[in-house]
ZAPANU-558981 format. One record per atom (N, C-alpha, C, O): residue in three letters; y, x, z. Coordinates in steps of 0.05 Angstrom, whole numbers, padded with zeros to 5 digits, always signed. Atoms other than C-alpha are relative to their C-alpha. Layout:
! residues N
ALAYXZ...
//
This chain:
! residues 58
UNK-00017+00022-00004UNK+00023+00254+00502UNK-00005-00021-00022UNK-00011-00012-00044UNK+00015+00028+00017UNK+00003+00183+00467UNK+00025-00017+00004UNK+00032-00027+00025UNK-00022+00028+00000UNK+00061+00137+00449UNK-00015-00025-00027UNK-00024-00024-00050UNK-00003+00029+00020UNK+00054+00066+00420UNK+00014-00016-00006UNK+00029-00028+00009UNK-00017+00013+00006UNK+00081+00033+00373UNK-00011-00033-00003UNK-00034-00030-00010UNK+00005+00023+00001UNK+00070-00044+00372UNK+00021-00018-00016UNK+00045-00012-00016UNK-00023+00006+00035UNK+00106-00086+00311UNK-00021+00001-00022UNK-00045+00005-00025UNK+00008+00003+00034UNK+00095-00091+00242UNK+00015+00013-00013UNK+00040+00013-00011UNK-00010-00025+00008UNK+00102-00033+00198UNK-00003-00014-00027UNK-00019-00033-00029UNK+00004+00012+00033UNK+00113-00048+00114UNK-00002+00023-00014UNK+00016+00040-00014UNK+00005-00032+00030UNK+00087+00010+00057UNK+00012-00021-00019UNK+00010-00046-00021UNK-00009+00011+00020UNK+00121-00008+00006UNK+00003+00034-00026UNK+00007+00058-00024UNK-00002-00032+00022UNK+00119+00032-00071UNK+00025-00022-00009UNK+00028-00046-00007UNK-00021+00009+00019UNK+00182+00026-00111UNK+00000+00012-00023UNK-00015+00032-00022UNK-00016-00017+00018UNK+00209+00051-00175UNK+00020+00020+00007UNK+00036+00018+00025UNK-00028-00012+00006UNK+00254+00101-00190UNK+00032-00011+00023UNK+00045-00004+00043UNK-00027+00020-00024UNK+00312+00048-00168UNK+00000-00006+00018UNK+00021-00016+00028UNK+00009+00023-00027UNK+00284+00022-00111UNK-00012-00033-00007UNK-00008-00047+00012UNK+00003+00025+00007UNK+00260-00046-00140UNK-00017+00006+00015UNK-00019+00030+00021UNK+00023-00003-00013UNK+00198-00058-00099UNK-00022-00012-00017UNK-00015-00031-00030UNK+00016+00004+00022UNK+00132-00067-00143UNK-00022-00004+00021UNK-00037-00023+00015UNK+00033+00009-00017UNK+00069-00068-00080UNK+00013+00002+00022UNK+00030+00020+00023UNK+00003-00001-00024UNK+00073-00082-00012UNK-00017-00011+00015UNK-00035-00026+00006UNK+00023+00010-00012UNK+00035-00094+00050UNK+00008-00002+00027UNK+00022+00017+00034UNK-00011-00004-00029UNK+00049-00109+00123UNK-00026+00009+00011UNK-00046+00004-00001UNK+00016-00007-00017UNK+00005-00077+00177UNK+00014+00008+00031UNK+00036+00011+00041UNK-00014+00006-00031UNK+00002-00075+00244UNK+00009+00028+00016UNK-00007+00047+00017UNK-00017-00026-00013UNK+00052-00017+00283UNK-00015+00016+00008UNK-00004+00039+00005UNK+00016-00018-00008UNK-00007+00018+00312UNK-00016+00014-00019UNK-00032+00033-00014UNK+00026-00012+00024UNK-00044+00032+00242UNK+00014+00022-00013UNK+00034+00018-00026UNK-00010-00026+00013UNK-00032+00106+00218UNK+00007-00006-00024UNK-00006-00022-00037UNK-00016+00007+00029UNK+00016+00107+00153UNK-00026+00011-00020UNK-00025+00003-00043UNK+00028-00023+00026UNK-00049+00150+00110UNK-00021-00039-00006UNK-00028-00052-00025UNK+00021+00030+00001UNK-00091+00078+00135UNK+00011-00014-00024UNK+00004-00019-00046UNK-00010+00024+00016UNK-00043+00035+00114UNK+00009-00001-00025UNK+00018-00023-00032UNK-00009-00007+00026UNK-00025+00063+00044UNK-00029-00005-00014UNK-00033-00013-00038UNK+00026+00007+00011UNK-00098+00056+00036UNK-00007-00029-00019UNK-00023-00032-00038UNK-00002+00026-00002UNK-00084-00022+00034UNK+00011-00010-00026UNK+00005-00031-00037UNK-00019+00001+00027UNK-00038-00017-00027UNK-00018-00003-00017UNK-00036+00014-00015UNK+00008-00006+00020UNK-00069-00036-00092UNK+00004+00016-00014UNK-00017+00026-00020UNK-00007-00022+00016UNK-00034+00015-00134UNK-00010-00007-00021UNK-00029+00005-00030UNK+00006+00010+00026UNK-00039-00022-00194UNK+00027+00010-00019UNK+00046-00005-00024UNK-00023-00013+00018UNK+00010+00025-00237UNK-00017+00008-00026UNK-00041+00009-00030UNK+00007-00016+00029UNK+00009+00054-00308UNK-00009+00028+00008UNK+00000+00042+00026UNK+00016-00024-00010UNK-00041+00114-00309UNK+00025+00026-00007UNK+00021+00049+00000UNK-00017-00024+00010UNK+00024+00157-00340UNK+00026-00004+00029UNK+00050+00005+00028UNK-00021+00006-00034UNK+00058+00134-00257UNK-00009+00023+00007UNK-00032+00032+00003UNK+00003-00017-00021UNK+00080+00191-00209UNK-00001-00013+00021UNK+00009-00036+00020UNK-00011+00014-00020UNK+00080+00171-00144UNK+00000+00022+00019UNK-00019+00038+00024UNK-00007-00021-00022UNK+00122+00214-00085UNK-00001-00015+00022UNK+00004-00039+00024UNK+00005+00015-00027UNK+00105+00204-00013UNK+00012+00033+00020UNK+00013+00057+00013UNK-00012-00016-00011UNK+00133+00244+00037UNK-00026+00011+00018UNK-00049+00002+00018UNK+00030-00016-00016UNK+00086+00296+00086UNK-00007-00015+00009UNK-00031-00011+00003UNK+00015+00016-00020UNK+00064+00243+00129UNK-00026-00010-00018UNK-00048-00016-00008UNK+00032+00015+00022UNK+00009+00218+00068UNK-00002+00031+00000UNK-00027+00032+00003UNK+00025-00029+00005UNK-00012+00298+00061UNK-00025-00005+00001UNK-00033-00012+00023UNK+00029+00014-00006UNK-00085+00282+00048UNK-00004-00017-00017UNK-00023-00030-00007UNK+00004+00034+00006UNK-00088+00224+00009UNK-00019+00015-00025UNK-00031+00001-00041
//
């Protein structure tokens, strides 16, 4: 079974708080692993960063 989504999806990294620090829009059909790809990830080398199973892989 093949469902589509069509829209605009946003990765976004935050802090801790939630402040938002990178984002990126992409388009509703692009797998969340793609689209995290898109992120600079310009953090301090001493940054965790948690992602939930859907990035498994990265």
């Amino acid at each position: 079974m093949r469902r589509y989504f069509y829209g605009v999806k946003v990765q976004v990294l935050t802090t801790t708080s939630g402040i938002p620090v990178e984002f990126c829009f992409v388009p509703g059909s692009e797998s969340d692993v793609q689209a995290l790809k898109k992120l600079p990830m310009t953090v301090a080398a001493e940054s965790s960063i948690y992602a939930d199973s859907g990035y498994y892989g990265l």
